[in-house]
Backbone bond lengths (Angstrom), bond angles and torsions (degrees), N, CA, C in turn:
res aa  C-N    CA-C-N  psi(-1)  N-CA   C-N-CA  omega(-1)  CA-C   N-CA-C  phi
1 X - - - 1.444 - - 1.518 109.04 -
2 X 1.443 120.62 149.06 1.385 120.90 -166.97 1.519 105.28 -86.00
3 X 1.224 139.32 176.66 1.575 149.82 -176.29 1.286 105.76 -90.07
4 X 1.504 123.88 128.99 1.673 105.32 157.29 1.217 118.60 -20.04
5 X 1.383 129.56 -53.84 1.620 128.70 -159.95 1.427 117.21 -67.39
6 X 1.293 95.33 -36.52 1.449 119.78 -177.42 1.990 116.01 -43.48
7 X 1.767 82.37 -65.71 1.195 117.54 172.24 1.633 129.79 -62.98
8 X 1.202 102.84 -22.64 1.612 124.45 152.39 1.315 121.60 -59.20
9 X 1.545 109.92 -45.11 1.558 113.91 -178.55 1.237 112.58 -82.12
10 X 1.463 116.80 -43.23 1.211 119.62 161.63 1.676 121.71 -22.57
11 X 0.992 86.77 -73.23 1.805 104.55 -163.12 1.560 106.40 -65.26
12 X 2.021 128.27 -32.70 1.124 136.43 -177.88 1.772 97.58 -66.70
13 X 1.070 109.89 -33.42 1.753 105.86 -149.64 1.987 97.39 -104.61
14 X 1.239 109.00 1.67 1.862 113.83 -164.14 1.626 68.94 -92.44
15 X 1.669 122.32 -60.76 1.336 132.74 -155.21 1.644 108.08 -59.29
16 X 1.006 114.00 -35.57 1.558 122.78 176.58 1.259 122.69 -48.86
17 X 1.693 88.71 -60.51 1.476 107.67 -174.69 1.749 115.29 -63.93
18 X 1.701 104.43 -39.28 1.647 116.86 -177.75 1.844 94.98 -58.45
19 X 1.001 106.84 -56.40 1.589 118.27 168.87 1.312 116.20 -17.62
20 X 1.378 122.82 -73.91 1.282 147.45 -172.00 1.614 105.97 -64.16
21 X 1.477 108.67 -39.41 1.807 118.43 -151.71 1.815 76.94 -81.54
22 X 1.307 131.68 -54.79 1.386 164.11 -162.28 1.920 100.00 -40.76
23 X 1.389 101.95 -63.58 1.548 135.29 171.10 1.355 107.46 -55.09
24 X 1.076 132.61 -63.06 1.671 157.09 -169.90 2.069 90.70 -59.57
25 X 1.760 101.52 -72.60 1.602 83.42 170.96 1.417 130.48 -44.35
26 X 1.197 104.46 -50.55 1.590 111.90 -162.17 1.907 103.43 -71.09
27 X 1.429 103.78 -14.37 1.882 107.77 175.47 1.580 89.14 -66.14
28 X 1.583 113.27 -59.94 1.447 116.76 -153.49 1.576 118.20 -53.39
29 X 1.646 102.89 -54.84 1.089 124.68 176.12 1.832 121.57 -52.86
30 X 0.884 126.66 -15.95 1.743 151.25 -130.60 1.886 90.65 -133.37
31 X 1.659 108.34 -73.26 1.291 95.03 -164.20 1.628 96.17 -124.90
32 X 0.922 127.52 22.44 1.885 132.01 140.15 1.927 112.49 -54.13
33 X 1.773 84.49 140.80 1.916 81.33 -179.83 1.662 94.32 -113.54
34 X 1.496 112.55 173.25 1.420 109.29 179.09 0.965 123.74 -51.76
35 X 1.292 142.02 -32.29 1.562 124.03 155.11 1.155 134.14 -80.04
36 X 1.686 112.86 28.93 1.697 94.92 156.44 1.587 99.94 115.42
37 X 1.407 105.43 -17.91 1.883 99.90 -159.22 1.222 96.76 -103.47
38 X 1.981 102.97 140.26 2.042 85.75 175.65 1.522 90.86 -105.04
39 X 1.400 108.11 179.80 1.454 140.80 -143.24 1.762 87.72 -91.92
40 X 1.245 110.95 173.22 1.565 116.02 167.67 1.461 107.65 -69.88
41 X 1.373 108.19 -53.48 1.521 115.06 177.15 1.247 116.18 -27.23
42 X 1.497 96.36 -58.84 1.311 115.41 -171.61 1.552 122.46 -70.71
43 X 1.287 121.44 -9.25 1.463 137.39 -175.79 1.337 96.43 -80.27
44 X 2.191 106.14 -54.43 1.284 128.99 -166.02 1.846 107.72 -40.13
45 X 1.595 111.89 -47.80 1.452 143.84 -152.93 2.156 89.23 -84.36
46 X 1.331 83.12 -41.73 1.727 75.34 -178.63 1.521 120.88 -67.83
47 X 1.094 97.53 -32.90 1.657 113.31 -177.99 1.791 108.47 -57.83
48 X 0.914 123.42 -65.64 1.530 171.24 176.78 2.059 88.47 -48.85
49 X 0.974 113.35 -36.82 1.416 115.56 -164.98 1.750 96.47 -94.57
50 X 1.747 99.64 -41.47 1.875 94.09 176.39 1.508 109.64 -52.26
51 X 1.677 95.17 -63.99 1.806 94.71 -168.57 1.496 113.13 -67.16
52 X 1.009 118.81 -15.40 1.695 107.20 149.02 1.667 125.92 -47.69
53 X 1.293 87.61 -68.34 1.470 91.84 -177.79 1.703 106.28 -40.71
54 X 1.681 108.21 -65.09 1.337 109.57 -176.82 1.652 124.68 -45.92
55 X 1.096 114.08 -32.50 1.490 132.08 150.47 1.247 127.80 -31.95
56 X 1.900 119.47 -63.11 0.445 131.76 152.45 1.465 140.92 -17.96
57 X 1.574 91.59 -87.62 1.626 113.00 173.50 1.489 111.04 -52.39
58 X 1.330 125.75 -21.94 1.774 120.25 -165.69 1.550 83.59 -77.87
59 X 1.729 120.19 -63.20 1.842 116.59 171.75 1.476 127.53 -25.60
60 X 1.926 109.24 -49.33 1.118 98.34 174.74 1.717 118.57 -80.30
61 X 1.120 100.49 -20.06 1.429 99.99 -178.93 2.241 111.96 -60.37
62 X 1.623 103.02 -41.78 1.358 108.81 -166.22 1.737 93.30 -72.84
63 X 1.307 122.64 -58.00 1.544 137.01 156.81 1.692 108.76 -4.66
64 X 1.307 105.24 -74.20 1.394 116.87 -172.84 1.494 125.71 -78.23
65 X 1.804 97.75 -3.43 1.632 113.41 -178.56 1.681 95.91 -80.36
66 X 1.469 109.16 -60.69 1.116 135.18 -175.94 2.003 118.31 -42.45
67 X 1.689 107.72 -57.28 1.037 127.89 168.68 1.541 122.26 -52.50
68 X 1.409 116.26 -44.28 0.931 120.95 -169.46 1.650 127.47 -119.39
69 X 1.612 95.90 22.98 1.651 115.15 -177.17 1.565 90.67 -78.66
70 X 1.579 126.58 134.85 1.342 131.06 148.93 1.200 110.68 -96.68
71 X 1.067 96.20 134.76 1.594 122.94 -175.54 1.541 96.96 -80.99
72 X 1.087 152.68 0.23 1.709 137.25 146.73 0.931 111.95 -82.59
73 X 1.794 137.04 -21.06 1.650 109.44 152.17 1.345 126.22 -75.71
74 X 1.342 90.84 106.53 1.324 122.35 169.69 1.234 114.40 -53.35
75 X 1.437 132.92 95.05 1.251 162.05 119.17 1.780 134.48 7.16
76 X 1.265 114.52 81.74 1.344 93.42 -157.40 1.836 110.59 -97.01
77 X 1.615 89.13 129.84 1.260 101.70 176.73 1.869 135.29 -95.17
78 X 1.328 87.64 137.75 1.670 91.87 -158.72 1.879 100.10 -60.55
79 X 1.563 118.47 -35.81 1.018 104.42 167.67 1.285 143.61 -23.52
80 X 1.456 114.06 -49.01 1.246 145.20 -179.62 1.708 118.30 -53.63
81 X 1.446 83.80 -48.78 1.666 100.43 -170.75 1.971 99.45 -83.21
82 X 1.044 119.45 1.04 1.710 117.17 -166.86 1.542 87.00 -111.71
83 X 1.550 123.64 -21.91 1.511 99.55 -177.78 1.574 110.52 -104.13
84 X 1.503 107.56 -0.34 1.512 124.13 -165.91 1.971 80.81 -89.31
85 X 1.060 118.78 -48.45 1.488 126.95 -173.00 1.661 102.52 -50.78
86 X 1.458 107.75 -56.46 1.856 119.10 -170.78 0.942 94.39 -64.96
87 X 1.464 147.14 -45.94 1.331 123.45 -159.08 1.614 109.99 -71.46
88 X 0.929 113.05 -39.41 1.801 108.16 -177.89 1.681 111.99 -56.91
């Protein structure tokens, strides 16, 4: 069975992507002509929709670093080991 956390990311990043795929139709559909070709606009809107997304995902990624750090994994710091080193 997967972890709450797991299952958090899951579901943030499926939603992103439906998001994005969601956007991408509604560009095509919106500024596409009957044969198939989209518009500049519409290229313009596609472009604009990647680095969103990529935007996006770096937020949810720092978001979900942040949210979901437990503070009982204990973390090991190099500090530690440079003054554990000086003292000898």
């Amino acid at each position: 069975m997967l972890d709450r956390e797991q299952l958090i990311e899951i579901v943030v990043s499926v939603s992103a992507v439906l998001a994005m795929l969601g956007t991408m139709i509604w560009i095509g559909t919106t500024y596409g002509d009957e044969s198939g070709v989209l518009q500049s606009d519409g290229g313009e809107l596609l472009v604009y929709t990647i680095i969103g997304f990529i935007i996006l995902m770096t937020v949810i990624g720092i978001l979900l670093a942040f949210v979901l750090n437990d503070p009982s994994d204990e973390i090991e710091d190099d500090s530690d080991d440079l003054e554990a080193q000086n003292a000898y």
